[in-house]
Biopython code that builds the backbone (N, CA, C, O; Angstrom):
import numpy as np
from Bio.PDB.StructureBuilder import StructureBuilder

atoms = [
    (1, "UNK", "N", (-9.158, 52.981, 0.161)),
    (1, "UNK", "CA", (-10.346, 52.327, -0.342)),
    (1, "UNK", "C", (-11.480, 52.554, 0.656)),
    (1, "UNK", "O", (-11.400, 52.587, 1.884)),
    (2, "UNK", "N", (-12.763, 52.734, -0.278)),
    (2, "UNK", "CA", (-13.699, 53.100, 0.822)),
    (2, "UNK", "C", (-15.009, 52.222, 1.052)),
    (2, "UNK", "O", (-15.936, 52.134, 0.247)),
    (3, "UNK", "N", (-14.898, 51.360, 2.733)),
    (3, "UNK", "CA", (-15.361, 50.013, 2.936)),
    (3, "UNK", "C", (-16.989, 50.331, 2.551)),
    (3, "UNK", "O", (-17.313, 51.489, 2.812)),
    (4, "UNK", "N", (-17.743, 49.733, 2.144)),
    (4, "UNK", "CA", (-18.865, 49.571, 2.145)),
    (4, "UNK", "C", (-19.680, 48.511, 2.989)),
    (4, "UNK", "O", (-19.441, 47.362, 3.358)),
    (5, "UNK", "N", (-21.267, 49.811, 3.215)),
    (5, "UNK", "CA", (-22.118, 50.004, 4.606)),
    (5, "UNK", "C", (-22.660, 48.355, 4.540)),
    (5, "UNK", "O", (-23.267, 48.051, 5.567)),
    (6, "UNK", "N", (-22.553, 47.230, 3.516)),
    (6, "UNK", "CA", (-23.060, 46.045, 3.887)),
    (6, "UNK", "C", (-22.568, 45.273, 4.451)),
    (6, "UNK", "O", (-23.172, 44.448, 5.136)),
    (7, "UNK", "N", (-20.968, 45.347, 4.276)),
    (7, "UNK", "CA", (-19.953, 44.848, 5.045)),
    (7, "UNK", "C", (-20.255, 44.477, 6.644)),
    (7, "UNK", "O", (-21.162, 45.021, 7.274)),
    (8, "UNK", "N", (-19.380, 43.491, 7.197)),
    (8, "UNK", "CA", (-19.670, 43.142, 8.524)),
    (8, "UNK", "C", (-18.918, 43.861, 9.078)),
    (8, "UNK", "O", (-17.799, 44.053, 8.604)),
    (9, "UNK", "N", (-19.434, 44.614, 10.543)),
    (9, "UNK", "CA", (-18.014, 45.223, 11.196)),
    (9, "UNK", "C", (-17.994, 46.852, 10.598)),
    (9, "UNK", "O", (-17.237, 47.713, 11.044)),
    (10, "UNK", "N", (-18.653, 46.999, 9.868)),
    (10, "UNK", "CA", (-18.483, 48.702, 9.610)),
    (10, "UNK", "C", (-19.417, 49.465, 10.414)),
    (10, "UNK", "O", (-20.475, 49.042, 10.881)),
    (11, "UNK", "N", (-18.837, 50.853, 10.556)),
    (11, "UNK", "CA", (-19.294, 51.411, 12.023)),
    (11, "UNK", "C", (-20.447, 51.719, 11.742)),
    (11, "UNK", "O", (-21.214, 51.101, 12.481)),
    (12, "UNK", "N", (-21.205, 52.655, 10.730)),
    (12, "UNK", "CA", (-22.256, 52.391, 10.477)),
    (12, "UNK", "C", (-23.456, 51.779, 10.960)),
    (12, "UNK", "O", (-24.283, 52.203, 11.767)),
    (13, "UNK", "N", (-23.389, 50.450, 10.169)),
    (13, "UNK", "CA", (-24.029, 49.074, 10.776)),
    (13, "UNK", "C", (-23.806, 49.102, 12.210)),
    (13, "UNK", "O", (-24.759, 49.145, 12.988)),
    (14, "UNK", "N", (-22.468, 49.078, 12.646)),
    (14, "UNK", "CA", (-22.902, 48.581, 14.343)),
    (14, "UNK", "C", (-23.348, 49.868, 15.520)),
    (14, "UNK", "O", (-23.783, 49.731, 16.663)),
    (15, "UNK", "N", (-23.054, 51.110, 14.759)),
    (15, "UNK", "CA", (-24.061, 52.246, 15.313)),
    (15, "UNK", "C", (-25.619, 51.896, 15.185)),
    (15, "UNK", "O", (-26.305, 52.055, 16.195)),
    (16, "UNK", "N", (-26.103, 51.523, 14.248)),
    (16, "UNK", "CA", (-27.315, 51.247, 13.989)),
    (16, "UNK", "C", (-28.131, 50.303, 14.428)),
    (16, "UNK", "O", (-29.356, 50.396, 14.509)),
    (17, "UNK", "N", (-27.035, 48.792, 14.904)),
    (17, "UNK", "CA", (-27.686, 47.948, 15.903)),
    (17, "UNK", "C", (-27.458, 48.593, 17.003)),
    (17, "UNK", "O", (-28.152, 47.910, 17.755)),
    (18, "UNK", "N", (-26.997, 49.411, 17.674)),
    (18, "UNK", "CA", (-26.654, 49.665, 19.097)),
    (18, "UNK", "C", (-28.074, 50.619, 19.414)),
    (18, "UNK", "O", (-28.199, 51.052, 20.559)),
    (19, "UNK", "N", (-29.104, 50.925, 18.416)),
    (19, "UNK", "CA", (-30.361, 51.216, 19.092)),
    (19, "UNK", "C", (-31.544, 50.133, 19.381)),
    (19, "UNK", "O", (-31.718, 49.034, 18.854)),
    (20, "UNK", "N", (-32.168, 50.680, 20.209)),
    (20, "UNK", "CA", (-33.168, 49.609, 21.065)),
    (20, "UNK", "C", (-34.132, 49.024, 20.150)),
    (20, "UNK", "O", (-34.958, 49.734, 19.577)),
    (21, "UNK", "N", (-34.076, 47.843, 19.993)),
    (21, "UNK", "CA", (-34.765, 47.026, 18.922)),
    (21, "UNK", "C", (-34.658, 47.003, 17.714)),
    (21, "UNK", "O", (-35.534, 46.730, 16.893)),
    (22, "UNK", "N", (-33.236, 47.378, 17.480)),
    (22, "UNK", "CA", (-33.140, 47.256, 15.329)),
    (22, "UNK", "C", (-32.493, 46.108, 15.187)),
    (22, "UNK", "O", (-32.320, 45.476, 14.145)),
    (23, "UNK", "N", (-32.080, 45.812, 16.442)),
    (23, "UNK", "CA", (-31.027, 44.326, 15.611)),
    (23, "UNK", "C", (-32.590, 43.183, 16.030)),
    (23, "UNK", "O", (-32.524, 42.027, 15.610)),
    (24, "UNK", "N", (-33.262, 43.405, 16.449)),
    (24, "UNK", "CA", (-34.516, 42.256, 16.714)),
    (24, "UNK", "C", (-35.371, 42.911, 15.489)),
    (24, "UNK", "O", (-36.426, 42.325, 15.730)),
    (25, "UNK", "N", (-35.628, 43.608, 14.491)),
    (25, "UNK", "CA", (-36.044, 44.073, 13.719)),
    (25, "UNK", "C", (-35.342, 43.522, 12.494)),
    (25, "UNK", "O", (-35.865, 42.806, 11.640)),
    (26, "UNK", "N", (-34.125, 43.937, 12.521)),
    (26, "UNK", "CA", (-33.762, 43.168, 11.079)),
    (26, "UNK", "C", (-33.839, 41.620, 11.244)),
    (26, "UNK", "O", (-34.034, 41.002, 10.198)),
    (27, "UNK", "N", (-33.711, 40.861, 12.447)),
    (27, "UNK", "CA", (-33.291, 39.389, 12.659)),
    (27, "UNK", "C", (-34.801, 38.672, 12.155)),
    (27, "UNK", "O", (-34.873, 37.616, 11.527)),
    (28, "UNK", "N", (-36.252, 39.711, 12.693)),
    (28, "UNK", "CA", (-37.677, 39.352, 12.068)),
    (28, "UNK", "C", (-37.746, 39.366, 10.494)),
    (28, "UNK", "O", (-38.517, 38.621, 9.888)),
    (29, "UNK", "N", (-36.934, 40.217, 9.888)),
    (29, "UNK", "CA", (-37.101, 40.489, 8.881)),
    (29, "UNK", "C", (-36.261, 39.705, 8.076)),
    (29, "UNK", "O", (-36.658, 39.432, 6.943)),
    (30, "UNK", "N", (-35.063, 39.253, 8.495)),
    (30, "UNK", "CA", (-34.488, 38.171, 7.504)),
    (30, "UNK", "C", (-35.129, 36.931, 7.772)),
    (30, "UNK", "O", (-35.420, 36.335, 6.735)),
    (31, "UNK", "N", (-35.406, 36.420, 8.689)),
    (31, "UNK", "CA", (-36.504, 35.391, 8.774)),
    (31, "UNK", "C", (-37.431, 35.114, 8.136)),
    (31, "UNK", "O", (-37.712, 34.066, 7.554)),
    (32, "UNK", "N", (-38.043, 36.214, 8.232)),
    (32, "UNK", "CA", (-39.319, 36.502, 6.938)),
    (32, "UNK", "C", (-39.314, 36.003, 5.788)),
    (32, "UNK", "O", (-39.963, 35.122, 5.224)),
    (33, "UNK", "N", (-38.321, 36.827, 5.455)),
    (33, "UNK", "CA", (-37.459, 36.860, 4.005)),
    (33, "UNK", "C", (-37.093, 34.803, 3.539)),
    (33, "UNK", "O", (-37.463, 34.104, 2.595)),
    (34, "UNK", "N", (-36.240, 34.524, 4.753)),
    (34, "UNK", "CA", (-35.829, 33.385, 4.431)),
    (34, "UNK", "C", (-37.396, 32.021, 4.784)),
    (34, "UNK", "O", (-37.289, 30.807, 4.611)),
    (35, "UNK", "N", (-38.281, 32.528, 5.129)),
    (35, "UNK", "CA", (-39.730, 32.141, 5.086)),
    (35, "UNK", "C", (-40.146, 31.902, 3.883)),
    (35, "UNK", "O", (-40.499, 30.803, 3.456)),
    (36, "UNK", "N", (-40.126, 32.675, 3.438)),
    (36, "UNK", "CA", (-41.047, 33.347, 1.589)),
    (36, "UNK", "C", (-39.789, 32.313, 1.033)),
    (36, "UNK", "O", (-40.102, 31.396, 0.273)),
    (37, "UNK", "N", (-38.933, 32.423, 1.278)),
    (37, "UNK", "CA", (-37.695, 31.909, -0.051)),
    (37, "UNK", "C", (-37.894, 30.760, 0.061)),
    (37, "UNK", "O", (-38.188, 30.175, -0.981)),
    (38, "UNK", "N", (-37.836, 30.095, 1.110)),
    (38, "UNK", "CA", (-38.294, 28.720, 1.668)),
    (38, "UNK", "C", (-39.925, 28.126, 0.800)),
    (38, "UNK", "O", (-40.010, 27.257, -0.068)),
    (39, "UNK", "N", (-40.650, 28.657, 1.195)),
    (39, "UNK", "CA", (-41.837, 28.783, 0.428)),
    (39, "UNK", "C", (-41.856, 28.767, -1.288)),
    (39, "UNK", "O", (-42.172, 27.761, -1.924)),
    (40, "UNK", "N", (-41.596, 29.619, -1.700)),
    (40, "UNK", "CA", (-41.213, 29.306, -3.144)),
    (40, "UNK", "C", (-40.155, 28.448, -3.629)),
    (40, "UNK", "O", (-40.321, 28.023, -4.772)),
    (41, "UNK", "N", (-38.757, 27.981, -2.819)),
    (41, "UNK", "CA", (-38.412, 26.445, -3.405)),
    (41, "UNK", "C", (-39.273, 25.118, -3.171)),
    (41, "UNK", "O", (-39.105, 24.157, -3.921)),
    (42, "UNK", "N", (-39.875, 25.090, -2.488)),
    (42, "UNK", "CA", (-40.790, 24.178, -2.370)),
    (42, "UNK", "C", (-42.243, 24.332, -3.382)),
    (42, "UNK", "O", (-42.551, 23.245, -3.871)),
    (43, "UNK", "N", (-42.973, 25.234, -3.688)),
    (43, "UNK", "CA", (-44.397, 25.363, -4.503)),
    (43, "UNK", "C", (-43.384, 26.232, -5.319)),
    (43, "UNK", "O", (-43.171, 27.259, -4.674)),
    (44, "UNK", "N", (-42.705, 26.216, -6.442)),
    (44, "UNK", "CA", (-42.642, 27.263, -7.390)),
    (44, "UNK", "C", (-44.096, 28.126, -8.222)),
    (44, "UNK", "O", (-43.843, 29.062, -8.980)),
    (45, "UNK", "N", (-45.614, 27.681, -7.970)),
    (45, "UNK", "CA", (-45.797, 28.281, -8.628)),
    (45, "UNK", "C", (-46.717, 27.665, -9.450)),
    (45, "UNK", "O", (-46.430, 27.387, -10.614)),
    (46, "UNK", "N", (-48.317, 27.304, -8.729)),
    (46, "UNK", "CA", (-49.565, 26.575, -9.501)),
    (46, "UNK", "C", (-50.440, 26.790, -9.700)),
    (46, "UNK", "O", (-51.390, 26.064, -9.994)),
    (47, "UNK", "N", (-50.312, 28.424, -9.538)),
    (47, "UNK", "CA", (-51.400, 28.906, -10.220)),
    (47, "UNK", "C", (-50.814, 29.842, -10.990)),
    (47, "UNK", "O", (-49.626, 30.163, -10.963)),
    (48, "UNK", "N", (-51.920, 30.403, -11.880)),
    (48, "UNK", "CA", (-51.843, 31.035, -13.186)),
    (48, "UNK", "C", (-51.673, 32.675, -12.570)),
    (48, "UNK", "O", (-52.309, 33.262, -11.694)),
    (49, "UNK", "N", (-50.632, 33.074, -13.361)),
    (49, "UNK", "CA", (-50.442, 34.775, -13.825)),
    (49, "UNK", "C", (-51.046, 35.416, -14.189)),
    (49, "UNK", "O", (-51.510, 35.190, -15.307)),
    (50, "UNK", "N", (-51.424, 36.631, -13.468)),
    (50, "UNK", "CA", (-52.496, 37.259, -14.155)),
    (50, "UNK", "C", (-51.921, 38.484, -14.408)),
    (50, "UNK", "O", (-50.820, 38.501, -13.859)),
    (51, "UNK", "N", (-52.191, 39.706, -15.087)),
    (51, "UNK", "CA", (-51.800, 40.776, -15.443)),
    (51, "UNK", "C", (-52.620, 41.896, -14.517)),
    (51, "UNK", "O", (-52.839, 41.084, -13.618)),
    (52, "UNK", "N", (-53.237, 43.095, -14.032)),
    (52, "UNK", "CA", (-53.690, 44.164, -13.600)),
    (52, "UNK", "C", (-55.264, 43.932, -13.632)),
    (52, "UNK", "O", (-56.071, 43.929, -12.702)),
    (53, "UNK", "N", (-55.476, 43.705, -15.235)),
    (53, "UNK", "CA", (-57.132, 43.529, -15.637)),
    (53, "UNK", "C", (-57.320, 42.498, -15.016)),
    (53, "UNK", "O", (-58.407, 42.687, -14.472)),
    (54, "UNK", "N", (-56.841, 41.175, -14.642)),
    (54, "UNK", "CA", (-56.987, 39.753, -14.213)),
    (54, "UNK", "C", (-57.175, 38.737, -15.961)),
    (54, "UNK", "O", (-57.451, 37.538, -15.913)),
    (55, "UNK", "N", (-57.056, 39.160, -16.764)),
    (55, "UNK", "CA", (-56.488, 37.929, -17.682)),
    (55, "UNK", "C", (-55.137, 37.466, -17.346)),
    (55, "UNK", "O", (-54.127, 38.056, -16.961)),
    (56, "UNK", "N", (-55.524, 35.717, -17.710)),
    (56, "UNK", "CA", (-54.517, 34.958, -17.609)),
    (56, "UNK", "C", (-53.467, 35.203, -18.448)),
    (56, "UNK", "O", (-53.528, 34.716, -19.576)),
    (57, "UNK", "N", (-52.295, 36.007, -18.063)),
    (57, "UNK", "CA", (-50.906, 35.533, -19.009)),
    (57, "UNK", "C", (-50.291, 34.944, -19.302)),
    (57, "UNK", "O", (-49.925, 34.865, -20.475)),
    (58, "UNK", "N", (-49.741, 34.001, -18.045)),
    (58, "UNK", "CA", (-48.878, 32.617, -18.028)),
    (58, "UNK", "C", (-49.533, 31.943, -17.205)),
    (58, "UNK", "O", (-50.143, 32.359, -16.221)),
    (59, "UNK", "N", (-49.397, 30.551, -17.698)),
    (59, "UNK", "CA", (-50.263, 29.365, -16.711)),
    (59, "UNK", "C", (-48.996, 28.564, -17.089)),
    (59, "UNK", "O", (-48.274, 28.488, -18.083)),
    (60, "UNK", "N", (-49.076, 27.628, -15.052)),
    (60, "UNK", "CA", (-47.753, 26.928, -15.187)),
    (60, "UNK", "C", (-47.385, 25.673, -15.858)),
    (60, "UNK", "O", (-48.442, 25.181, -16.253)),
    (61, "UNK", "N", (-46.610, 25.082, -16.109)),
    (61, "UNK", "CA", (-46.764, 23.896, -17.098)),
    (61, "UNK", "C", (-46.239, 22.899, -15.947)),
    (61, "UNK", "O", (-45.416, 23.081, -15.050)),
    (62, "UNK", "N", (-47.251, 21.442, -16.406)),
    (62, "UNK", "CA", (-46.858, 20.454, -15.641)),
    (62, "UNK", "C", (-45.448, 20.075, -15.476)),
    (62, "UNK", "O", (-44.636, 20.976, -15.683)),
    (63, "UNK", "N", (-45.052, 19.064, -15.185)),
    (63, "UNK", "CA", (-43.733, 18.287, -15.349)),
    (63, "UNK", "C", (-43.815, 17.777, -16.254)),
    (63, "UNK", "O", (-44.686, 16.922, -16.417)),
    (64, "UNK", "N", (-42.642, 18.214, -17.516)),
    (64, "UNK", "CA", (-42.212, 17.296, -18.638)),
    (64, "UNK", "C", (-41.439, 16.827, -18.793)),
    (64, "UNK", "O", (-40.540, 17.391, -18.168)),
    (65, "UNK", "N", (-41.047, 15.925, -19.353)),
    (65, "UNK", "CA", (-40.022, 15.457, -19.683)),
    (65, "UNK", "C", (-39.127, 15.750, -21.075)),
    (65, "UNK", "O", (-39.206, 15.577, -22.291)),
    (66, "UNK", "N", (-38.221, 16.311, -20.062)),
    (66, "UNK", "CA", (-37.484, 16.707, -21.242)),
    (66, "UNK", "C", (-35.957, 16.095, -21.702)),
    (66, "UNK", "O", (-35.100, 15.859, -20.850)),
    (67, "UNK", "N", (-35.771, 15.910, -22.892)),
    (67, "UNK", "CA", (-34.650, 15.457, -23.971)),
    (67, "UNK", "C", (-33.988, 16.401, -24.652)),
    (67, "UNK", "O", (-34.605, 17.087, -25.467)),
    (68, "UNK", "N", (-32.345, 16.631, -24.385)),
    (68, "UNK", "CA", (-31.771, 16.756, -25.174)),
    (68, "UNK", "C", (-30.904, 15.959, -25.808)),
    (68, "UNK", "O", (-30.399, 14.898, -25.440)),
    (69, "UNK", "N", (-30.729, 16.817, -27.195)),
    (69, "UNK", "CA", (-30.352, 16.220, -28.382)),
    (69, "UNK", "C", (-29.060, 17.074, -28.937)),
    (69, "UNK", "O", (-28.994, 18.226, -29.368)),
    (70, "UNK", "N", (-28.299, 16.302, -28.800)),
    (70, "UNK", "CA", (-26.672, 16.777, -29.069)),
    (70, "UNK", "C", (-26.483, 17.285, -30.071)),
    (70, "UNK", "O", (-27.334, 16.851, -30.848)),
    (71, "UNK", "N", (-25.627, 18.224, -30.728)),
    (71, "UNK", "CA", (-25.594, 18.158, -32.141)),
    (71, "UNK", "C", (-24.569, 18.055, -32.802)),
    (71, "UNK", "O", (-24.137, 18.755, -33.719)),
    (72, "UNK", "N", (-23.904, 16.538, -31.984)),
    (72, "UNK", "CA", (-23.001, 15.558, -32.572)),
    (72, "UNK", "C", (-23.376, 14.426, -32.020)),
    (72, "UNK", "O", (-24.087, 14.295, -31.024)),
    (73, "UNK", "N", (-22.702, 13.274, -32.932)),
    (73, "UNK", "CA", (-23.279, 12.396, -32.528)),
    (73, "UNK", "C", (-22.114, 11.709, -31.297)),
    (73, "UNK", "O", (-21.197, 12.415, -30.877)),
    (74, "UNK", "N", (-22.228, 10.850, -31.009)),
    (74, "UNK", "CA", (-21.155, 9.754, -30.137)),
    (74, "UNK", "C", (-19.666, 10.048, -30.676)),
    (74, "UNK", "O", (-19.196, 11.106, -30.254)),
    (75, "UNK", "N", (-18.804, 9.261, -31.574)),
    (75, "UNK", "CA", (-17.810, 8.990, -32.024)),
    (75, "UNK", "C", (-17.553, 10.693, -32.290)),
    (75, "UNK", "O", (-16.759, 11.367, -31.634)),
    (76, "UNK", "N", (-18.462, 11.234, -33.465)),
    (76, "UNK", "CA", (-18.131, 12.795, -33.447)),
    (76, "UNK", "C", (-17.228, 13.490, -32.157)),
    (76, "UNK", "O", (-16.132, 14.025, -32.322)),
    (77, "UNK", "N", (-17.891, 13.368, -30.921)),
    (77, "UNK", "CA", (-17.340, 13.851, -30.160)),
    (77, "UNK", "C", (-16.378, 13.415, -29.625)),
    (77, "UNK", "O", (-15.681, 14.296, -29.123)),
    (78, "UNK", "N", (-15.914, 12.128, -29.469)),
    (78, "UNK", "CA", (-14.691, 11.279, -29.323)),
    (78, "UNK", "C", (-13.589, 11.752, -30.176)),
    (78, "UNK", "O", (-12.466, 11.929, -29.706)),
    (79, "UNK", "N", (-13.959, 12.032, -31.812)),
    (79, "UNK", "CA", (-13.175, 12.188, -32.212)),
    (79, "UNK", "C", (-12.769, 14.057, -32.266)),
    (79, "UNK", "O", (-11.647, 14.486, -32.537)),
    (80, "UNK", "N", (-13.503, 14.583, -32.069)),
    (80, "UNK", "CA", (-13.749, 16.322, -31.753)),
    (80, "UNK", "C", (-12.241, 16.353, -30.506)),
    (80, "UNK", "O", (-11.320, 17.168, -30.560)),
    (81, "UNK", "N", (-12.395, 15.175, -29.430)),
    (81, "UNK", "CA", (-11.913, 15.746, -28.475)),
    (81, "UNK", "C", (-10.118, 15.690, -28.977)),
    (81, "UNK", "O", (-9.259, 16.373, -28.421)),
    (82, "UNK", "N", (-9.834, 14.696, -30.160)),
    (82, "UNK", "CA", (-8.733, 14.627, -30.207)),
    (82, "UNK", "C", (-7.871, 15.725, -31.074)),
    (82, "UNK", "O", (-6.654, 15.713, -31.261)),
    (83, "UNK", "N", (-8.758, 16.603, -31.514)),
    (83, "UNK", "CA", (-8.401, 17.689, -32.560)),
    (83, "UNK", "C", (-7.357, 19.094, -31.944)),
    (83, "UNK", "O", (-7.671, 19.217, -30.760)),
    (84, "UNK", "N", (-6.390, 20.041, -32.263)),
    (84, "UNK", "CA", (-6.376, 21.230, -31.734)),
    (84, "UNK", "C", (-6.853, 21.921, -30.950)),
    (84, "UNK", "O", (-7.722, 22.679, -31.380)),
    (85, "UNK", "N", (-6.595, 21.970, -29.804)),
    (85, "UNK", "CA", (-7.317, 23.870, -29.053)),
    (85, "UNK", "C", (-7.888, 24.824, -29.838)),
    (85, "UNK", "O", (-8.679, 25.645, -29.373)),
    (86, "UNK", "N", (-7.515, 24.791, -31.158)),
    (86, "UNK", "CA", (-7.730, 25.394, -31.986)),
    (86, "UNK", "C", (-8.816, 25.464, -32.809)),
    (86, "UNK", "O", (-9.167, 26.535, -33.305)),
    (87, "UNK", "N", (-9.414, 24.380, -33.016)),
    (87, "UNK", "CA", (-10.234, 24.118, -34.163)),
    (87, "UNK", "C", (-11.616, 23.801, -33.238)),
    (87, "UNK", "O", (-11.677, 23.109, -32.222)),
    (88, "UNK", "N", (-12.624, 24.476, -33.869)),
    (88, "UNK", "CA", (-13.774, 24.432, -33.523)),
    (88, "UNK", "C", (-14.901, 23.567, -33.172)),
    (88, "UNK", "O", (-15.984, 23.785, -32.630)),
    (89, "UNK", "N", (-14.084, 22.067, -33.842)),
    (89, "UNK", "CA", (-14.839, 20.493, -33.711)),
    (89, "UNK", "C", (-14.499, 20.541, -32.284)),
    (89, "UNK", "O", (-15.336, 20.045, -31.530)),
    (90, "UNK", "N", (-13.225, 21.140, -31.659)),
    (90, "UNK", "CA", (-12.637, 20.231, -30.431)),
    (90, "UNK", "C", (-13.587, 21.419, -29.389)),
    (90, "UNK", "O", (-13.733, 20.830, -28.317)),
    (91, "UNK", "N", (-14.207, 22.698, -29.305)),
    (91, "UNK", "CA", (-14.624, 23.220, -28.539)),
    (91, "UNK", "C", (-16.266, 22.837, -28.670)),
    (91, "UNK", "O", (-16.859, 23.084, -27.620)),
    (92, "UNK", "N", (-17.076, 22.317, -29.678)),
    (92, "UNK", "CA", (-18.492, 21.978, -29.498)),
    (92, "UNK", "C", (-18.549, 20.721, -28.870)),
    (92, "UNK", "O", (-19.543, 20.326, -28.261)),
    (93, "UNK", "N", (-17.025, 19.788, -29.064)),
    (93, "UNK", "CA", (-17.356, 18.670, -28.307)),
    (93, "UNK", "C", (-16.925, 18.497, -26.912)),
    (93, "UNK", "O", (-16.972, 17.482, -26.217)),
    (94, "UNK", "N", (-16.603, 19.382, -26.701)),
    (94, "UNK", "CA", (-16.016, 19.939, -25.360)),
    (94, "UNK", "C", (-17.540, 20.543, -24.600)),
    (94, "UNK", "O", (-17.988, 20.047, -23.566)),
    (95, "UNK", "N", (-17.986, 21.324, -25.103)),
    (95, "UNK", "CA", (-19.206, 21.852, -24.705)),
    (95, "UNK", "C", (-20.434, 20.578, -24.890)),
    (95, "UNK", "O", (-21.329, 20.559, -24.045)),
    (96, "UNK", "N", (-20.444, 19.597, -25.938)),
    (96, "UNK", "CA", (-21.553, 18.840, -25.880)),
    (96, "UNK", "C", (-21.558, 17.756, -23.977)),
    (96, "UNK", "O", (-22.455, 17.595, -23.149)),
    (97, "UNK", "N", (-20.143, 17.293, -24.025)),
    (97, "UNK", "CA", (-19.946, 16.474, -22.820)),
    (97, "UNK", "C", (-20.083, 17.612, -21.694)),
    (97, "UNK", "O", (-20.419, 17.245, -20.568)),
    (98, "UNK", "N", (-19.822, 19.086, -21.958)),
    (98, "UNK", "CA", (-20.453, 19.842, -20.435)),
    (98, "UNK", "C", (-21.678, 19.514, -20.312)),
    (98, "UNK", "O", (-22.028, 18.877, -19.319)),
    (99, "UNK", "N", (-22.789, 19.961, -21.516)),
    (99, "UNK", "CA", (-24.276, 20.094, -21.201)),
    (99, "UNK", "C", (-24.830, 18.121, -21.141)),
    (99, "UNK", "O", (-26.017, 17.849, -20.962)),
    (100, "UNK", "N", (-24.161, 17.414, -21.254)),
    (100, "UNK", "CA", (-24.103, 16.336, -20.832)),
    (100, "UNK", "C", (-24.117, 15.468, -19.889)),
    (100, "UNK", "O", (-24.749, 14.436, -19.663)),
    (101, "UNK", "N", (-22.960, 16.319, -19.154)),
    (101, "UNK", "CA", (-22.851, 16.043, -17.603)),
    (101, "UNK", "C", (-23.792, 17.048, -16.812)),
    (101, "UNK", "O", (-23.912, 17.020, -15.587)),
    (102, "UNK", "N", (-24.420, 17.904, -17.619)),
    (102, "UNK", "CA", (-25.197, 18.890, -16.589)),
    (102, "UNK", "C", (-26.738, 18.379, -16.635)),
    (102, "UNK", "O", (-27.583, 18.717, -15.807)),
    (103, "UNK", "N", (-26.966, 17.524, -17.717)),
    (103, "UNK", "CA", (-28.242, 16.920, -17.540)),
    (103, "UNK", "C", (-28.488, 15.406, -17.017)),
    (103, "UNK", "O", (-29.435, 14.723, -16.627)),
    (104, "UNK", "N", (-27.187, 15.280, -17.216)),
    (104, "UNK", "CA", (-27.378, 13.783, -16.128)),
    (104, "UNK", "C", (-27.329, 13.860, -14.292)),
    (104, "UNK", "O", (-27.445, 13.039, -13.382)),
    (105, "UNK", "N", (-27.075, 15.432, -14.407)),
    (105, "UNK", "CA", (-26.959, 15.544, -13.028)),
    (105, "UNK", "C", (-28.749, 16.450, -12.631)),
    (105, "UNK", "O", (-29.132, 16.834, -11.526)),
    (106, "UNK", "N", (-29.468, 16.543, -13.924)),
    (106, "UNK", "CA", (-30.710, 17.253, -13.421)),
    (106, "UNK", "C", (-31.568, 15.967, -14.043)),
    (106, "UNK", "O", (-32.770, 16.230, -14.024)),
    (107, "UNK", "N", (-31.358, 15.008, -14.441)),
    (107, "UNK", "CA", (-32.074, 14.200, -14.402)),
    (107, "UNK", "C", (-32.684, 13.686, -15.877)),
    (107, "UNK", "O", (-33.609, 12.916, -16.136)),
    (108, "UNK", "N", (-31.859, 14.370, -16.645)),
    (108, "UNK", "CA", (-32.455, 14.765, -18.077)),
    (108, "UNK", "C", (-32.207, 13.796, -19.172)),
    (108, "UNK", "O", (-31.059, 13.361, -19.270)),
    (109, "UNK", "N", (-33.063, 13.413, -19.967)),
    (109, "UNK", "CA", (-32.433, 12.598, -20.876)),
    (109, "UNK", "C", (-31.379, 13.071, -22.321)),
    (109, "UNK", "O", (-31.787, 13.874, -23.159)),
    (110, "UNK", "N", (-30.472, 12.638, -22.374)),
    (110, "UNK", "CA", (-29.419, 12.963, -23.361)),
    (110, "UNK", "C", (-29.511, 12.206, -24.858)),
    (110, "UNK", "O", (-29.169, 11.026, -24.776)),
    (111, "UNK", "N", (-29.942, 12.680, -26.360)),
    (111, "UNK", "CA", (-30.027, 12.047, -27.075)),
    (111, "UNK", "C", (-28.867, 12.392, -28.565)),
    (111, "UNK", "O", (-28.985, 13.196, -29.489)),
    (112, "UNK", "N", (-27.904, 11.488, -28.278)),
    (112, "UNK", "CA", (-26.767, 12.031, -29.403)),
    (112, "UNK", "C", (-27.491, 11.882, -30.849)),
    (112, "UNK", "O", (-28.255, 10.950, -31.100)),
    (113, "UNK", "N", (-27.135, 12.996, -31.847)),
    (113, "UNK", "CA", (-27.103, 12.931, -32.970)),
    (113, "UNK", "C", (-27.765, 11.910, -33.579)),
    (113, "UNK", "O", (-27.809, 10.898, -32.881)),
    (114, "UNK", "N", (-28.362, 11.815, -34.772)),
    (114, "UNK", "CA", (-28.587, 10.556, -35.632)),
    (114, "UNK", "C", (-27.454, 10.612, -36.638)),
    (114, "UNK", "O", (-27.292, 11.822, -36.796)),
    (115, "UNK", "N", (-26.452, 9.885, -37.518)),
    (115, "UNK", "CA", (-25.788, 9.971, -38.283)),
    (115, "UNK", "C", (-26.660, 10.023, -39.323)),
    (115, "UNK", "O", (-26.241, 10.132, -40.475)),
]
sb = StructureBuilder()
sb.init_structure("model")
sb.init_model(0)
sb.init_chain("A")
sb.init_seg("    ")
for serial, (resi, resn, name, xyz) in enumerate(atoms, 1):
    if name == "N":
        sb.init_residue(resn, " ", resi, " ")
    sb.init_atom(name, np.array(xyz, "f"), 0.0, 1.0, " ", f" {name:<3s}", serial, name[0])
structure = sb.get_structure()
């Protein structure tokens, strides 16, 4: 099998730090890197997109609030969960309680079904 040059420890790579100032060169440069990344989780992004000409393409949208809406209701899925591996009630209600637990963990409001 043939190791690849990103790997830690391949000769390559440590030929390449062993010249005068590349390993202080890449160490500026992932810094950098982890600068900018740093930077954009914090401001994703408040001003508007522009294209080449400078018209606006995308402009960012405030904070909304957002709701989802199941498409079962409560008991539906209670009773979904008691069905076959097999049958298709028991895998949407399987999937409704994933995206369920994934928005109570982003903060989201969850709105089951209307009967």
């Amino acid at each position: 099998m043939v190791s690849a040059p990103e790997k830690e420890g391949h000769p390559l790579i440590e030929e390449k730090l062993k010249e005068p100032g590349e390993a202080a060169r890449i160490e500026s440069q992932e810094q950098a890197v982890e600068g900018y990344l740093d930077k954009i989780e914090r401001d994703p992004g408040s001003e508007p997109v522009t294209d080449d000409s400078g018209q606006v393409v995308l402009t960012p949208s405030g904070s909304q609030q957002v709701t989802i809406t199941l498409p079962l209701a409560e008991d539906e899925i209670k009773h979904g969960l008691h069905h076959k591996i097999v049958d298709a009630i028991y895998w949407l209600a399987v999937w409704c309680i994933r995206i369920a637990k994934k928005a109570a963990l982003a903060g989201i409001r969850v709105v089951y079904r209307q009967k």
